[in-house]
C-alpha positions in Angstrom: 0.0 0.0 0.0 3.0 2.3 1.0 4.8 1.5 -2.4 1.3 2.2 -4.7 0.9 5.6 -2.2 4.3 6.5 -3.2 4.2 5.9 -7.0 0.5 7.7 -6.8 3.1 10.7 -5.5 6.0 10.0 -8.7 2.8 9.9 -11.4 0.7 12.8 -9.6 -2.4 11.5 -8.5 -3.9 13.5 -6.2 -6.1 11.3 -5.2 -3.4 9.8 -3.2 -3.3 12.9 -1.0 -7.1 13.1 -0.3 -6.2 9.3 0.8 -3.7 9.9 3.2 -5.4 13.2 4.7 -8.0 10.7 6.0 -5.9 8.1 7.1 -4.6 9.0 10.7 -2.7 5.9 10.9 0.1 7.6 8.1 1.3 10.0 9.8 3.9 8.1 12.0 4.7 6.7 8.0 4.7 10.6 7.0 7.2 11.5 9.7 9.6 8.1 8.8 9.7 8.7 5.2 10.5 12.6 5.3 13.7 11.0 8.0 14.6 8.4 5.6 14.5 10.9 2.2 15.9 13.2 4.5 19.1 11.3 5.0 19.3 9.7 1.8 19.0 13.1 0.3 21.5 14.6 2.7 23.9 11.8 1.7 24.1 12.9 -1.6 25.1 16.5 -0.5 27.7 15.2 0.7 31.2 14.4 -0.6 32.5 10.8 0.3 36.0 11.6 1.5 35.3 10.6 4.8 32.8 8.0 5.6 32.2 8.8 8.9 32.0 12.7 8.5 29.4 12.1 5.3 27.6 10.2 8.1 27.5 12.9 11.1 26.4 15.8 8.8 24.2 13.8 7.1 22.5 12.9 10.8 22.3 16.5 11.6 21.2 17.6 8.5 18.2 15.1 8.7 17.8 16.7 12.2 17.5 20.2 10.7 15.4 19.0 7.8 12.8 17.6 10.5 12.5 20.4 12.3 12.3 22.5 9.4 9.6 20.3 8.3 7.6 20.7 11.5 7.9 24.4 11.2 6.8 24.9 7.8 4.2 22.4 7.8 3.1 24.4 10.7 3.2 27.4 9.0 1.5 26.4 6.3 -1.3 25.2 8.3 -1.5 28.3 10.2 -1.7 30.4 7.2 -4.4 28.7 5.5 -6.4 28.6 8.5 -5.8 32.5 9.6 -5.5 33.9 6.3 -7.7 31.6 4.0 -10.3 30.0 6.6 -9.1 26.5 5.8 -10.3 23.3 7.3 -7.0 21.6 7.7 -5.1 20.2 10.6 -1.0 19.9 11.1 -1.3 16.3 11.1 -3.2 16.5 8.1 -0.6 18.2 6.1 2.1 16.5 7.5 0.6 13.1 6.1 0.0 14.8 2.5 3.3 16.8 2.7 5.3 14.3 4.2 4.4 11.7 1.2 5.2 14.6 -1.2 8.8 15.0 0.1 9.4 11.3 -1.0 10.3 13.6 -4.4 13.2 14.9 -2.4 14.9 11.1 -3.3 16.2 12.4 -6.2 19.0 14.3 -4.4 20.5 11.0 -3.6 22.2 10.8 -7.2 24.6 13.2 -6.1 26.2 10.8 -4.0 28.0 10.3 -8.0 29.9 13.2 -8.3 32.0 11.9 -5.4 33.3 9.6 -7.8 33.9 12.2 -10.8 33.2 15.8 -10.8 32.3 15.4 -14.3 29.2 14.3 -13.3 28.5 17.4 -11.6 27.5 18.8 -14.7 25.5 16.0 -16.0 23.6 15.3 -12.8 22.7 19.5 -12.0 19.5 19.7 -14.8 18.4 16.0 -12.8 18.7 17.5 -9.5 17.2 21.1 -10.3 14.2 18.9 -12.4 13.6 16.6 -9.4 13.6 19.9 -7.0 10.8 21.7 -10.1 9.2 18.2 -9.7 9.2 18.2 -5.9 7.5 22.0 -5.7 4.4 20.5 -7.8 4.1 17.6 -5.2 3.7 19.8 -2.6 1.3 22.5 -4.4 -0.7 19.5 -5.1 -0.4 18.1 -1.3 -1.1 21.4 0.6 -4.0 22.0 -2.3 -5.8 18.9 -1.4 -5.2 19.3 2.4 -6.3 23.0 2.5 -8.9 22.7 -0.4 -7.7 26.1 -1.2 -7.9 27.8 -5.0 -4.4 27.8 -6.5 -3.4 31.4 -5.7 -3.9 30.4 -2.1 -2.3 27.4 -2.2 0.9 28.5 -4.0 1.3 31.6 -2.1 1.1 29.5 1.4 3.4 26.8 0.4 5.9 29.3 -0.8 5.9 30.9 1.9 6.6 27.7 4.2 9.3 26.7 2.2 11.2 29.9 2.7 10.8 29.1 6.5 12.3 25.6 5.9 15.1 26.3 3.5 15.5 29.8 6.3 15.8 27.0 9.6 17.9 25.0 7.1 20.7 27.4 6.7 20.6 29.4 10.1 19.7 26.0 12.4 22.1 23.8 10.6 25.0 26.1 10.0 24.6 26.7 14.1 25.0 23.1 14.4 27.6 22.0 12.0 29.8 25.4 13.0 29.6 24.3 16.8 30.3 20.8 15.7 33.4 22.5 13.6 34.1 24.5 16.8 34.2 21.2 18.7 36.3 19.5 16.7 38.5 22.1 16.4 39.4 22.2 20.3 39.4 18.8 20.6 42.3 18.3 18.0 43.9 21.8 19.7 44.0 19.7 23.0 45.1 16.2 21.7 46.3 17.7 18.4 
């Protein structure tokens, strides 16, 4: 059922989202899949030179992503309801939202340019395509869970992922430059 749910999401049905909008039993599956994307995506960010250091940022970047999730899925919700008078809950967007960002897969593949920076060049119109790609999921996710007109919808979902790519860079630099920090002393004591 997962697997049919997911393809609905990769051929854009959207009556997959009404689906899982009603099904209160997802959203622990919502929640896992946006963690395991998450880190598969952050893994591909990330250049293999050292395994264990691809490992550790990708960790905390799935950390951030999470909470960046919560927050704009929270945000959006908040915005339909105050601005737009929609009938939505956070857990119902976080279902339909969270089953959209299965899209977010495709940054994986850049796991291959660690093995030749030519690839750089070849995978970048993939990765931008898959993040186009992505976008629509979620304006046809938060459109089904708000039951907004388009305007609305875009204009909300817009603005959460602002927020999320916001917490992204000013939460997860924090982290990673106090995890630099860290490492830093520790080699300037044993070092």
């Amino acid at each position: 059922m997962l697997i049919d749910r997911i393809i609905g999401v990769f051929t854009f049905r959207k009556e997959v989202y009404a689906e899982v909008e009603q099904d209160t039993t997802f959203t622990n599956t919502a929640w896992l899949l946006v963690a395991i994307v998450a880190f598969l995506n952050q893994l591909g960010t990330r250049p293999f030179k050292s395994i264990g250091n691809s490992i550790l940022g990708s960790m905390v970047g799935t950390l951030v992503i999470l909470v960046g999730f919560a927050i704009g899925v929270w945000l959006i919700s908040w915005i339909g309801r105050s601005l737009f008078n929609a009938d939505v809950t956070f857990n119902e967007l976080v279902r339909t939202l969270g089953l959209a960002y299965v899209w977010n897969i495709i940054g994986l593949i850049g796991i291959l340019t660690s093995f030749s920076a030519a690839l750089s060049c070849a995978l970048a119109p993939v990765q931008i395509a898959g993040a186009v790609l992505s976008l629509i999921a979620w304006f046809l996710a938060a459109r089904e869970a708000l039951d907004l007109d388009w305007t609305q919808t875009i204009l909300t979902v817009i603005v959460g992922w602002v927020v999320m790519f916001a917490v992204g860079v000013f939460i997860g630099g924090a982290i990673l430059g106090a995890l630099g920090l860290g490492a830093a002393i520790t080699r300037g004591f044993f070092g």
